[in-house]
C-alpha positions in Angstrom: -101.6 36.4 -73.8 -101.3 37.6 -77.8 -100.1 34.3 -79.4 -97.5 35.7 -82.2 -98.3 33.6 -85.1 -95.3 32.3 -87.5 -95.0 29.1 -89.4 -94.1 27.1 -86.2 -96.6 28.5 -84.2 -99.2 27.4 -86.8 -97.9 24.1 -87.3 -97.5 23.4 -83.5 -100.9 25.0 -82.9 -102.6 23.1 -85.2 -101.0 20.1 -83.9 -102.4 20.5 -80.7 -106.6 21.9 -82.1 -106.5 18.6 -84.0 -104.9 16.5 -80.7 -108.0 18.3 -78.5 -110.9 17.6 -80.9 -110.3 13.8 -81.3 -109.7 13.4 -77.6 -113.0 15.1 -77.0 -114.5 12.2 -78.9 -112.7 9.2 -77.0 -112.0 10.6 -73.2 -113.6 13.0 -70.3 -110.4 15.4 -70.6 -107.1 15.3 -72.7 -104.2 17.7 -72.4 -101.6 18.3 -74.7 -97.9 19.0 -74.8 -95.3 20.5 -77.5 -91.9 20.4 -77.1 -89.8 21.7 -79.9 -85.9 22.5 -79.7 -82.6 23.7 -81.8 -79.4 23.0 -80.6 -76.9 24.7 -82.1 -73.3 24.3 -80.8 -69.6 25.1 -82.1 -67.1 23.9 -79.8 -63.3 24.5 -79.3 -60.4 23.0 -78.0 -56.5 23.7 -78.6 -56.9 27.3 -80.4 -59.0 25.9 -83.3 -62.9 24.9 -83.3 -63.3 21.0 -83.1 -67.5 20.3 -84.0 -69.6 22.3 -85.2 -73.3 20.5 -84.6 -76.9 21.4 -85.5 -79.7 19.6 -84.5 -84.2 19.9 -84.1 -86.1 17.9 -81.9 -89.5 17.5 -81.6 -91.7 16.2 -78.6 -95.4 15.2 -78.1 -96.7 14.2 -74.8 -100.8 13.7 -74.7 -102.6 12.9 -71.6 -106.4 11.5 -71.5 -108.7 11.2 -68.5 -111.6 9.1 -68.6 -113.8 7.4 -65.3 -110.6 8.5 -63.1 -108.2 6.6 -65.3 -105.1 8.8 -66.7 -103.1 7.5 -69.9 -100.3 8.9 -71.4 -98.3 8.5 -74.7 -95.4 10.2 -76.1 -94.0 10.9 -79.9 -92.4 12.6 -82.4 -94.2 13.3 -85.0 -97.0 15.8 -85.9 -98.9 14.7 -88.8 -102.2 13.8 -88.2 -101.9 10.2 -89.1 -99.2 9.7 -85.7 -101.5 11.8 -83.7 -104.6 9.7 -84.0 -102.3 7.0 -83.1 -100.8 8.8 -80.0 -104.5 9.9 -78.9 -106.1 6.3 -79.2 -102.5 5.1 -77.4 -102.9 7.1 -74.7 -106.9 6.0 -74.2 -105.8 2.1 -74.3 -103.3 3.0 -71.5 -106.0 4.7 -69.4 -108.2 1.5 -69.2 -105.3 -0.2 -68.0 -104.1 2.1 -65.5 -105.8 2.3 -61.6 -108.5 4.1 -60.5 -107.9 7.6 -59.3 -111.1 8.7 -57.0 -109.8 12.2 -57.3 -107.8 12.9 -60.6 -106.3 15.8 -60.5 -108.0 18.0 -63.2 -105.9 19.8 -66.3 -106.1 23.5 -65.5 -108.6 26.3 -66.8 -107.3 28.7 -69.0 -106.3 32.0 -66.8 -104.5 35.2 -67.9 -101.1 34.6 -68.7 -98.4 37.6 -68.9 -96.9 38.9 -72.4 -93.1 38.2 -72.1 -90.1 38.7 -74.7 -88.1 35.4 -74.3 -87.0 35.0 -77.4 -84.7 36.8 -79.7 -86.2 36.8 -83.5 -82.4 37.6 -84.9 -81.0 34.5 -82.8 -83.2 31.7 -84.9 -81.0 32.8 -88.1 -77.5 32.6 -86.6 -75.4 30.7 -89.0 -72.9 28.2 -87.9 -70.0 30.4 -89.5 -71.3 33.6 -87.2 -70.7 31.3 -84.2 -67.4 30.0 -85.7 -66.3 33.9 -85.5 -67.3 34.4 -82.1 -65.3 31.2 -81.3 -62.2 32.5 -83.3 -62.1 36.6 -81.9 -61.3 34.2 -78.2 -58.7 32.1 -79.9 -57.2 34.6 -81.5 -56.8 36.6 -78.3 -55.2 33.1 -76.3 -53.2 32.4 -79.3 -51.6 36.3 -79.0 -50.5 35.7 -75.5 -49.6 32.0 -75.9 -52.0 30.7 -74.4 -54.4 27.7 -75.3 -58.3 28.2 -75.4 -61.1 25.7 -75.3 -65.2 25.6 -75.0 -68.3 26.3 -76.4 -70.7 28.7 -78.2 -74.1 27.5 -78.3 -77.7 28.6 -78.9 -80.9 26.8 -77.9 -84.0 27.6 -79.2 -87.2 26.3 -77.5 -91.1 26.3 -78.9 -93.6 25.8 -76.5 -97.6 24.7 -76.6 -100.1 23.6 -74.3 -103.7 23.0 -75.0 -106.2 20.9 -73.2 -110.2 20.7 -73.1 -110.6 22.9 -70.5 -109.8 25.3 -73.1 -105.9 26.1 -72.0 -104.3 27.1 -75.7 -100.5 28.6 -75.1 -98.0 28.8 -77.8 -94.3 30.1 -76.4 -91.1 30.8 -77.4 -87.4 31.1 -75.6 -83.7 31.1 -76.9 -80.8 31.0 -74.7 -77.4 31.6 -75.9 -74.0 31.2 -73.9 -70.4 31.6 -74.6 -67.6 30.4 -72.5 -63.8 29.6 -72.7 -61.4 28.0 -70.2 -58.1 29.2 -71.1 -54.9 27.4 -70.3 -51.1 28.2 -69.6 -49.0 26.2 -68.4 -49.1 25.8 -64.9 -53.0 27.0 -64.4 -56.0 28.6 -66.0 -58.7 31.0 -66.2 -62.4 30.8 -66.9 -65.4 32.8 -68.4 -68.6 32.9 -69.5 -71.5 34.6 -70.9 -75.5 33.7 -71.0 -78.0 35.8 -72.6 -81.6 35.4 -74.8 -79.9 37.1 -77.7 -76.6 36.1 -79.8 -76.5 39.0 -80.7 -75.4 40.2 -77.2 -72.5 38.2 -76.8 -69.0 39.7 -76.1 -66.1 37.3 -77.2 -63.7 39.9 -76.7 -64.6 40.4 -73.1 -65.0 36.9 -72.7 -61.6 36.9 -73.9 -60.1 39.0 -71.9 -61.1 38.3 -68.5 -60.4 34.5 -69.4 -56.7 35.4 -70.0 -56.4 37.7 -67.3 -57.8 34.8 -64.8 -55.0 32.3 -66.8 -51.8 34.7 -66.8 -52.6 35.3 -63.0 -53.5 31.7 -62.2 -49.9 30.6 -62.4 -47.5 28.7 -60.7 -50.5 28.1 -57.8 -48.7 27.9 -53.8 -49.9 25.5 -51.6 -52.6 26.8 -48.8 -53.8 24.3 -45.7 -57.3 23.5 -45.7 -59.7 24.8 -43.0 -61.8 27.4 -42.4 -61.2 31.1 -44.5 -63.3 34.0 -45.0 -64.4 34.1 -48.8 -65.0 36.4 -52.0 -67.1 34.5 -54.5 -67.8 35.8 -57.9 -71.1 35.8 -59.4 -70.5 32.4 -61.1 -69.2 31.0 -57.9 -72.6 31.7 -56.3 -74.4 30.6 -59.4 -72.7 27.3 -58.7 -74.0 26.9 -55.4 -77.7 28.3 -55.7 -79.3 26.2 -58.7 -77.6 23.4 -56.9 -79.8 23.6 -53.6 -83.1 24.7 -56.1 -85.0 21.2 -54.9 -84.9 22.5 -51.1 -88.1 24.8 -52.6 -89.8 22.1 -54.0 -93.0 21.5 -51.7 -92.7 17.6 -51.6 -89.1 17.8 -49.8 -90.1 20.4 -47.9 -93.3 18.6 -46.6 -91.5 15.2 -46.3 -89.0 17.0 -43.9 -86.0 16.6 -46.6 -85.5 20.6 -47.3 -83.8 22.9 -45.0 -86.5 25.0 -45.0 -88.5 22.2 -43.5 -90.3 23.9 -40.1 -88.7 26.6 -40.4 -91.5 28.9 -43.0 -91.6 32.2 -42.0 -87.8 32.1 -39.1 -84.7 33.3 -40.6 -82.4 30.7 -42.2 -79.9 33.3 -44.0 -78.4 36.5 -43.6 -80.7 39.6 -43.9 -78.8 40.7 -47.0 -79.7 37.7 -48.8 -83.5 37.9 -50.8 -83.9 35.0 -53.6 -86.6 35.2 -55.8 -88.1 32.7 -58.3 -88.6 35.2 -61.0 -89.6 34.4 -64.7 -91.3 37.0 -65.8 -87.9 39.4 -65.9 -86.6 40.7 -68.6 -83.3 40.6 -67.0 -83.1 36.4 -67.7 -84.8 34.0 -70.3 -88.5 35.2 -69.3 -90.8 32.9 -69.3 -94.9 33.1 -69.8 -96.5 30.0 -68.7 -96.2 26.3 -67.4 -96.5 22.8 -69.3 -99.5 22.4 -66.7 -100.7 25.6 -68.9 -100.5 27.7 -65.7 -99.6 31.3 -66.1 -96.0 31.6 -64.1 -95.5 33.6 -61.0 -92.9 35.7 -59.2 -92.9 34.0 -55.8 -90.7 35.5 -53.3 -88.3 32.3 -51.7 -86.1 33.9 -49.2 -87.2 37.7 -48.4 -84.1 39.4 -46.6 -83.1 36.2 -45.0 -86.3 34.7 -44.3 -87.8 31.8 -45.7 -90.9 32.8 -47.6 -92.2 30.7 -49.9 -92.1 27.6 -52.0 -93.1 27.0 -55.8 -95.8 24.5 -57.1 -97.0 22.6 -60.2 -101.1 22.0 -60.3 -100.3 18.5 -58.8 -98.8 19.4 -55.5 -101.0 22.7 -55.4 -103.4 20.4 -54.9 -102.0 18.2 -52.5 -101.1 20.7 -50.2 -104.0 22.9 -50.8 -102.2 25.9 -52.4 -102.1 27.8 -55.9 -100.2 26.5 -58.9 -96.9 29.1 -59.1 -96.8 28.3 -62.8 -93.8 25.6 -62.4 -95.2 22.6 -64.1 -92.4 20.2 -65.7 -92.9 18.7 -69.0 -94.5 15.6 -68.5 -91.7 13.3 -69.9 -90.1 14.5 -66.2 -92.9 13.5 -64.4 -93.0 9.8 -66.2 -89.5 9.7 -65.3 -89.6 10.2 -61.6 -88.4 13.7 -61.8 -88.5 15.5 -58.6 -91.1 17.8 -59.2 -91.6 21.4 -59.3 -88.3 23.5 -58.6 -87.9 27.1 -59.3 -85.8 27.5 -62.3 -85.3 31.3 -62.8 -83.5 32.5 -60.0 -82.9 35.7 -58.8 -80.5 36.8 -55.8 -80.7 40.2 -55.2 -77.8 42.6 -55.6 -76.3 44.9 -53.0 -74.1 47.9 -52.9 -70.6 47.1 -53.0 -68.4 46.7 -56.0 -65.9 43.6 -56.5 -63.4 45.6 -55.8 -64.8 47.4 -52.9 -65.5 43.4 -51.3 -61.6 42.5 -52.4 -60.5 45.7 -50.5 -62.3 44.7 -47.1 -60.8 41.4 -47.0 -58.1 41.3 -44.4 -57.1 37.5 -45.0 -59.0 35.1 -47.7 -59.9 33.5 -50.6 -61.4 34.7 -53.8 -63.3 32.0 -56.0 -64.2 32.5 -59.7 -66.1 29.2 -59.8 -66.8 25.9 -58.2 -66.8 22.4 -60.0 -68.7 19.0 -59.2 -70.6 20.0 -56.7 -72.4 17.6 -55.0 -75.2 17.3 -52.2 -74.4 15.2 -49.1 -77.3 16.2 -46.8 -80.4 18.5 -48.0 -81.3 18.9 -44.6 -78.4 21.2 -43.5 -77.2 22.2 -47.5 -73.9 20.1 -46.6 -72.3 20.7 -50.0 -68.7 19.2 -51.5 -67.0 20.7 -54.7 -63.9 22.1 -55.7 -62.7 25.1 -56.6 -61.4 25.8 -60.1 -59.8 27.8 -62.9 -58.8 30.7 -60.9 -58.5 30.5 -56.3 -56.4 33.1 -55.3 -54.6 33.8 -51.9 -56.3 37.5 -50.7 -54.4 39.6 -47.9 -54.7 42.8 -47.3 -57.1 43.9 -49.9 -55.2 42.5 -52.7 -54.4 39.4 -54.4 -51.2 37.9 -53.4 -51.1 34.7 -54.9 -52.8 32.0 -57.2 -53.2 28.7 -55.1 -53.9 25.3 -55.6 -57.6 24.4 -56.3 -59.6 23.3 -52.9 -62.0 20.8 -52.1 -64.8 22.4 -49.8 -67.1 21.0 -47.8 -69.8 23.2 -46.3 -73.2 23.6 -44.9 -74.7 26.5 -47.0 -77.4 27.7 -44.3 -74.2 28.0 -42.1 -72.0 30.4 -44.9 -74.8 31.5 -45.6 -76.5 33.1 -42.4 -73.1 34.9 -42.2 -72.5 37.5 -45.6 -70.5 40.7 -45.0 -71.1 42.2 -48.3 -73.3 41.7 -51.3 -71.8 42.5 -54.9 -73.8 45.5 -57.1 -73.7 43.7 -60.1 -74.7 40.9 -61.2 -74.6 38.0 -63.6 -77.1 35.4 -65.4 -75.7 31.8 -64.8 -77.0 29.0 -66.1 -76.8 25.4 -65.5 -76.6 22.0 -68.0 -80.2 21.3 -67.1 -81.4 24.8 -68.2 -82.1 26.5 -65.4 -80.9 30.1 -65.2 -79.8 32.5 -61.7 -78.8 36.1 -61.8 -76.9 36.1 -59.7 -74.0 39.2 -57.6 -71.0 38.4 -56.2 -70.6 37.1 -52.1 -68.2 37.9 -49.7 -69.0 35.2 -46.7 -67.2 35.7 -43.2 -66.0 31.7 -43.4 -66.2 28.8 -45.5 -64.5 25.3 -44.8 -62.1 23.9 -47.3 -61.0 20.4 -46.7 -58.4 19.3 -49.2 -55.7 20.4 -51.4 -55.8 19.6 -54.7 -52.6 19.5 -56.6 -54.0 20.7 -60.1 
């Protein structure tokens, strides 16, 4: 990999070639972690923008191994002064820590692919460019009477890795996203969109489909819970994917806790359905390499309905003698309890129907835009419970008859799942508060459950 040098880059990489030398001196092995991230945010509420926030963090996270002892410190500063403290921190912690007989070693330096996952233009947004991206969807609401409120933010991440072994990485990735929940009277509409570049966002679409959501979510009728056949649009299946991400995370699976657990290689979905962890595409926020400084993978999750695979750090590759997929957290995770690895660029695969082509096969149903609070009651069977929100309509015939009130659901997703009559052509890149991403197309599903009205 061809390390694009720039002022960051230098500084972050010089951080890290002074971090390595001195740990050379003082332990067997030391590894070194990066972090640095811009947060830029202008958010919304009532037709008029309510904070407008900047902000730069930096992270450091060195690791030293020495007579099968690990120690680890954290900081935030990258003069040389705090570094020699970190390094000589993190070998006091080591004596003190137990006795590993086999440590698991930091990774050797291996060819890592050239991705384009960040957008140079995007680092020099100002905060009154956001501020008109922000006022093109107020000024729409406002036109039709309508309120508007939400964000339009930018992250920016710089990422390096270097260790003894020889491992020296320096990465880059921006993520913006726009979206607006717009608000009548008696309902609303939602919308959003996430891309690497500002440059590519649309307010005015965002706009638009928004209000359209709104001026047809009102006045919602009341629908009995139970069980309905169901149009979900991309964000709606967003929703649902990056919440079950942890079933592919080897620990659960081995421990008996995923619902892919026994069942490697047997069908679990419907043969439409192939996920891939995928961060090397261009069509999400590509990503090069791990914080283990492995290079990252494509692995292949569900393959037309099968399960297939699951994705691994250097730790659990190791544990359950398999090869690093290049999803190594950042090791603040891992000192925190953190789960451990989970795929976090998601890729559903499209199919050949249009939304509108899905609407028009729908004899009698429910069309979602997106789900809200979802939450996991039993990873075993993917029983999830969420509601519906800003935007459930009644479906019959082919066409939307009415707006109803939002629904609680409560569903087993291998169940909805193993049972998809169509598969939307187009898709859409979700992402979640955590920062993972899913491109994701829109679902028709031949039932889902729904459990309780909700009279909002």
């Amino acid at each position: 990999m061809q390390i694009q040098e720039n002022q960051i880059a230098k500084q972050y990489l010089d951080a890290v070639d002074y971090v390595v030398k001195m740990g050379k001196c003082l332990a067997e092995e030391i590894h070194c972690a990066v972090l640095g991230e811009s947060h830029y945010l202008t958010r919304f509420a009532n037709n008029q923008v309510i904070q407008n926030v900047r902000k730069r963090d930096v992270q450091v996270v060195i690791q030293v191994q020495r007579n099968g002892q690990t120690g680890v410190a954290s900081g935030n500063q990258l003069d040389r002064e705090s570094l020699e403290r970190l390094v000589q921190r993190a070998v006091l912690l080591a004596k003190y820590s137990p006795v590993e007989s086999e440590p698991t070693p930091f990774s050797q330096p291996e060819i890592v692919s050239q991705v384009f996952g960040f957008d140079d233009a995007s680092e020099f947004v100002s905060p009154e460019e956001m501020v008109q991206a922000v006022q093109q969807i107020v000024e729409e609401a406002t036109s039709h009477s309508l309120q508007a409120a939400g964000a339009c933010q930018l992250f920016l991440r710089d990422q390096v890795v270097a260790n003894s072994q020889g491992v020296r990485l320096f990465g880059r990735q921006s993520c913006a996203k726009l979206h607006t929940v717009v608000m009548g009277e008696k309902g609303s509409g939602y919308a959003e969109q996430t891309d690497k570049s500002f440059g590519a966002m649309d307010p005015q679409k965002i706009a638009k489909i928004a209000i359209e959501k709104c001026l047809g979510n009102q006045n919602p009728i009341s629908l009995e819970p139970g069980k309905y056949p169901v149009l979900l649009e991309p964000k709606a299946v967003g929703d649902l994917i990056l919440s079950i991400s942890n079933s592919f995370n080897p620990t659960h699976y081995h421990e008996g806790q995923s619902f892919l657990s026994g069942k490697m290689g047997y069908r679990v979905w419907d043969e439409k359905l192939s996920l891939t962890e995928d961060p090397l595409s261009k069509d999400g926020i590509p990503e090069a390499f791990d914080w283990d400084g492995q290079a990252r993978k494509k692995v292949p999750l569900i393959q037309e309905g099968v399960a297939n695979g699951l994705v691994y750090d250097i730790d659990t590759a190791k544990r359950y003698q398999q090869k690093s997929t290049g999803n190594g957290q950042f090791p603040i995770k891992k000192l925190q309890g953190m789960s451990g690895p989970t795929p976090t660029h998601l890729h559903l695969e499209a199919g050949k129907d249009s939304i509108e082509e899905m609407l028009k096969g729908m004899e009698r149903g429910i069309l979602v835009t997106r789900f809200h609070y979802i939450g996991m009651q039993n990873t075993k069977d993917l029983l999830l419970t969420g509601t519906t929100r800003d935007g459930t309509f009644l479906v019959e015939n082919g066409q939307i008859k009415a707006p109803i009130y939002n629904l609680r659901f409560t569903q087993k997703l291998n169940e909805a799942f193993q049972s998809v009559t169509a598969v939307g052509s187009q898709t859409q890149l979700v992402s979640s508060w955590f920062g993972s991403t899913c491109r994701v197309p829109a679902l028709s599903l031949k039932e889902f459950t729904f459990t309780e009205q909700l009279r909002h």
